[in-house]
Structures are given as C-alpha cells and as structure tokens.
Steps between C-alpha positions, in 0.01 A plus 500: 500500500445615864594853450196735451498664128403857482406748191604832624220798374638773268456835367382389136664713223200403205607845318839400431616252235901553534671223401692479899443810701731612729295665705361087600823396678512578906127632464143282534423629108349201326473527116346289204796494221380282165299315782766419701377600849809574742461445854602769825856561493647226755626669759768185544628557201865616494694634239876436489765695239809325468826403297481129438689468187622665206574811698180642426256513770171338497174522670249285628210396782489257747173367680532328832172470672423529853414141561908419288647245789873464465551201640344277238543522176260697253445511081600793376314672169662743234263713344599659138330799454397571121645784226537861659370334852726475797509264771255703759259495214522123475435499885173676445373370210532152620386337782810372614548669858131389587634144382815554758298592734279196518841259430747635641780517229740769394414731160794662297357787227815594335520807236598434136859645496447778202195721406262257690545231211626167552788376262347231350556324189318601168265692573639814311606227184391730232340773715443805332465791738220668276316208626499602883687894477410505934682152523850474688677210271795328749690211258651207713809431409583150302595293769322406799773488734534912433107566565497776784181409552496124566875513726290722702258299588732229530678702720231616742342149524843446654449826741166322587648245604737618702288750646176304591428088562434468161390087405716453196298236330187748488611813339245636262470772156221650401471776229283721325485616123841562470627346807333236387699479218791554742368148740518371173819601393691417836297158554639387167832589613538430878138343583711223664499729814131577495210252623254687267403767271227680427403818314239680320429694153833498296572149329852418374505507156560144305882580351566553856378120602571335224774518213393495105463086498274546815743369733492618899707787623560451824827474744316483875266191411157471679343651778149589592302734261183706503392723218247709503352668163253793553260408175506851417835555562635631172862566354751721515577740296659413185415155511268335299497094556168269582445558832348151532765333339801694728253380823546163385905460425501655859282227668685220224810589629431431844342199469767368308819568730233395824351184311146610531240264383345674245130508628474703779221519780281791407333698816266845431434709754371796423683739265803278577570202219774258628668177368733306725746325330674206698848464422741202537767768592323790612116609438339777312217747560322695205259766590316715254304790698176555298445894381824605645708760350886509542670455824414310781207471784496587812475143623773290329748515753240272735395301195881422407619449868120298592506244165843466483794655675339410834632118443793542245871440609849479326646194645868516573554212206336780251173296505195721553212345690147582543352422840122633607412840441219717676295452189523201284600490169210310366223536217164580541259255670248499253539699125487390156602685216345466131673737193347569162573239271663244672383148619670468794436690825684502854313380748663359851813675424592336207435442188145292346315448177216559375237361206466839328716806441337791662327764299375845526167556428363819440120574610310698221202712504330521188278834383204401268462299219779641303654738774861449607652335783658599833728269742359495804737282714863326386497138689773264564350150446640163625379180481264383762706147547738704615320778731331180690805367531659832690160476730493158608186417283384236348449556110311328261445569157226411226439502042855502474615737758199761347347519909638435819420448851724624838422330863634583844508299799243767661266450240549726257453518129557653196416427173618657189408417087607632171463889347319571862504788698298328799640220729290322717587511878291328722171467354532882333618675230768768513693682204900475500720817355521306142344207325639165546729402202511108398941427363550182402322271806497791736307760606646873616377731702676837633727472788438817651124379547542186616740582761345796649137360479487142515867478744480869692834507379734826457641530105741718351618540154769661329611468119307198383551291847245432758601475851244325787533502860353460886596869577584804297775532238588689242673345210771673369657521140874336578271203686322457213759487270666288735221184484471557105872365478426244796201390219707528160808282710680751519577590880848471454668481138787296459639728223536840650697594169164552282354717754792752500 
C-alpha cells in the first residue's frame, strides 16, 4: 500500500435523484442515487467499443492506474454494473479505481449487451410487465454456452490478458443488484477461473441453487465468496419470497460447495455486521450493512479487496488458498450476544450456556390506587451467572439463587436480590433499569444496564437480540437472525429440501 489514496472534490448534484445521469460521466458532478454516492469521473478511465463475438459489437471500460507496472504481474477486477446501469456507472458508484490506485491492479467495467440488462437466468420466471411497465425485460436463452452476456466476459478476460500482465490465479467478480445476480450466475458456471466473488443487493433465488430435493446446482465448484445483504434491501418487483430465508440458501450454498464450518467468527464494526466463514475448500464472508437500503456503499470495494481478496489466489491445481490479508478475518475481541428466550449466548466467538433463558421485562408505572398502567422501559434480562462470567467476575449466589454477589480483581462489587430495583455497589445503593427477577436458581437483570453501567460497555439490539462490545456497533437484522439459528443448531441444515 505505498501509493498515496486520494478522494477527488466534486460539484455535488443534491437536487437530482436520476437513476444514472449522463450529464456525471467526463464531468466532476457527484450525485446521491438511493444512497449510493458516486465518486469524480476517473479521468483514467477508458472506454473501448468493439466486435468481440457474435458480430454484434459491445462496449465496455477499462481502468489502468497510474502506478499499473507491466512488468510484474497484477489482479485484475470485473465490476458488473446493476439493471439499467452501465459500466462507467459501476466505476463511480464503487470505489474500485481508488482501490487500483492504492494496489495496483487492472479494472474491466463491461456493459450488459442489450437495454443495459444482464441476461441472467430467472429473473423474469413469471414476470408480469404490469408489475414494473418502465422495466426493460432481456430473457437469456436456455443454455449457458449461448449467454451473450457471460461469452463476453469470458471473452474480454481473455483481451485482459493479452493486453495487460494480468496474474491468472487472482482474477476477481464483483456485482451489484443485478450484476450481482450476474457474479452469481457466471461463478456457478465458470467460477473455476475466478479466485473470488463478491457482490451486493440481489441474491440468487433458491430454484436457481438448488433443485426440488434440495440438491446443489453447480458446474464450476468452489471458489471464494462474499455476500453482502443491505438489511433494508428489499425485492424486486414481482417477487414475493422471505427475504430472510432467500439470504440464507445464498450463504447455505456457499458454505456447502467451500466446506465452511458452520459457526463463523462474528466481527461488528460499526454499521457493518460480518461473519467469516472458514472453509476447507474456499472461505466465506457474510456482511449485513445495518439501515441500508438497496445497492451498495461506497466502501465495499476496500472492504472486499482489504478482508479478503487482498490474500486469495486460484492455484494452478484449482485449489484456492487464503494467505494474509491487510485486515484479518477474525471476530471481535471482546462481544457477547444474549437473544430473547434462549439459554445459550455467544460469548468468545462461539457458542455458551447459560442457567436461565433470557426474558424481557417490561418496567411499569402505576397511576393511583386503581389507575392504569404505563410501560416505562422494555429490558432484556440475563442471568447474572452468566453476565459475571462475560466480565471476569467472581459470582456468588445466596437463598437459592434469590441474591447474588459480583467481585473484581480491582475491588469492586455488586450485589443484587430478588423483586429489587436497587443493587448495592460499593457500600451504596443505586437503581438498575428493571427489578431483578429470581428463574429457577438464578437471578436476571437487564443486559443493556449491566453492560453500559456496571462494564462501560457499547450495546446494540435489533429484533429480540442483544449485541455487547469494546467499541461501537450496530446490530443488524440478518446478524441477528444469523446467531438465532447458530442458538436453535441450526447454522447449517443438513436437509436443504424442507427449506425450499
């Protein structure tokens, strides 16, 4: 990383909202499209109109960036754009060229072939166009082998090749909303030629994975995969499956044809919710994007080329290997995770139990003798064997588990009892969020307290599951949906049939 990345200032455009305005390419106009923010217009970036098969000519953009040496050779990195995009607009609204920039390596943006929509299998199955009456439908025809589409990117991977010093074991896809679809598509197919694949907002949908008994689709075998699922990210028109469910198949079949264990390593960071899967063939990376509508950010190109890409290769035997990458695929230092109902949490990136299933509690004010009652506060509570275990304390309990004591190394100390409020730290008194709730031999008390006021801890929740960290996070709805399964066993299913 020794060349010197640069953000170039631009003319902001806030007024407009068209979906890829012309008026952006060859200019410094920067626009804010469905929160995609494009970048300047490189001024590297070439476009090239050619005949390359078919007899129908074909355009797309190449990126070679000042600090491109020819003499050794460099990864090279095909970006699909998405529907009614081009490849200039995939330039902008990614981060590749800043990526190329800082590496080195060559980026190809090619055009979908016809009315800026790739040919891609089912997604017009049953497409009615009173659905979409603005939306371009382009069928693909029903082999492979015919696909315009894919035997043109086969085709100018080959150009690449002969054109720059491309390193053959390190070519890379990476798609968005439909070109994601697209990565997926052609990875399925001819993925044995690709070190990795990424892309972000359009799953695959299952009949496309898997036939009716659940059984893998796939002709290319493994290679390395990251998938990235914007939690607000929607469906298409005219379709009307469970999101979560479709997110899942995606990430099964992966980690099936790589041999993923099925626990990942789960890392936070900010709005950004990653598992890394490690595969025996190839690994895996899952990232939901917390409050993130359709499409992709801004920085995904550096997260996919910085946690993975960076230290993937196709060996010449077909292997893939992973070697270091600039940032590690790793989980978080310190987090635990607790979800509603469940008596098992994850704590040092995997999975432990605990005494009690948690519970939410709700904190009510009461109005008079006979008035009504208002809920002041909605608690996730945990047992306190548990929380002393995620803080390195000491616990001891008392009357059958109806008060308990916490100790520190430096002193500290916290004691708790029965249908209380107040908790004794030090030698005062000081009132938690919710009472204290006695299950069984253990006492509860809420999460979100403990943590932030007894640890100093960051927590996050999202859809019944409770999140804790050393810096900020921001739990998303895919992660959480992700740990419930990891809880209920069910991280990887062996029969993909019943979830078809």
């Amino acid at each position: 990383m020794e060349n010197h990345l640069t953000i170039l200032p631009g003319t902001p455009d806030d007024g407009n909202r068209e979906y890829l305005p012309e008026k952006i390419k060859t200019t410094d106009i920067v626009v804010n499209e469905n929160g995609n923010n494009s970048i300047v217009y490189p001024k590297r970036l070439q476009e090239f109109t050619d005949t390359i098969l078919d007899g129908v000519e074909d355009t797309w953009y190449e990126y070679v960036p000042e600090c491109y040496d020819e003499t050794r050779k460099v990864p090279l990195v095909i970006g699909l754009h998405g529907g009614l995009m081009t490849g200039w607009g995939h330039a902008v609204y990614t981060s590749w060229t800043l990526v190329a920039d800082r590496e080195g390596f060559i980026c190809l943006f090619p055009n979908a072939h016809e009315k800026r929509m790739w040919m891609n299998e089912g997604v017009f199955d049953n497409f009615k166009q009173e659905m979409a009456p603005d939306l371009p439908i382009v069928l693909p025809p029903e082999k492979i082998e015919d696909n315009h589409d894919v035997n043109m990117i086969l085709a100018l991977i080959n150009r690449m090749k002969e054109k720059y010093n491309i390193d053959e074991g390190r070519i890379f896809m990476q798609g968005m909303s439909m070109g994601n679809i697209m990565t997926g598509q052609f990875a399925r197919y001819y993925g044995n030629i690709l070190a990795g694949a990424a892309g972000s907002g359009g799953p695959c949908e299952p009949f496309l994975l898997f036939d009716e008994e659940g059984k893998i689709k796939n002709r290319a075998g493994h290679l390395a995969v990251w998938q990235s699922r914007p939690e607000k990210n929607g469906l298409p028109p005219g379709k009307t499956y469970d999101e979560f469910s479709v997110n899942k198949l995606n990430r099964f079949y992966w980690m099936k044809i790589n041999g993923c264990d099925p626990v990942p390593e789960i890392s936070i960071v900010g709005e950004n919710n990653f598992a890394f899967y490690k595969g025996k063939k190839a690994d895996l990376v899952y990232l939901d994007i917390k409050n993130r509508d359709h499409g992709q950010t801004l920085d995904e190109a550096f997260l996919y080329w910085d946690y993975l890409f960076s230290g993937t290769r196709r060996e010449e035997d077909g292997s893939i290997t992973h070697t270091q990458t600039i940032l590690p695929r790793k989980g978080d230092d310190y987090a635990f995770a607790i979800g509603e109902g469940f008596d098992r949490a994850w704590f040092g990136n995997k999975v432990v139990p605990m005494g009690e299933k948690a519970v939410y509690w709700e904190k009510l004010k009461y109005h008079g003798l006979n008035g009504s009652q208002k809920v002041r506060g909605k608690y996730l509570c945990a047992p306190l064997s548990f929380l002393a275990k995620a803080s390195g304390a000491v616990y001891q309990s008392q009357d059958g588990g109806a008060s308990a004591e916490l100790t520190w190394e430096d002193g500290r100390r916290v004691q708790f009892a029965r249908g209380s409020i107040g908790c004794v730290i030090g030698d005062t008194v000081r009132s938690m969020y919710c009472e204290a709730l006695h299950r069984g031999t253990e006492l509860l008390v809420s999460v979100e307290w403990f943590a932030q006021y007894v640890l100093n801890l960051h927590v996050s929740s999202c859809d019944g599951m409770i999140y804790v960290t050393d810096h900020f996070t921001d739990l998303s709805a895919n992660m959480a949906d992700l740990i419930k399964d990891i809880f209920k066993g069910q991280e990887l299913p062996e029969n993909i049939k019943e979830l078809l």
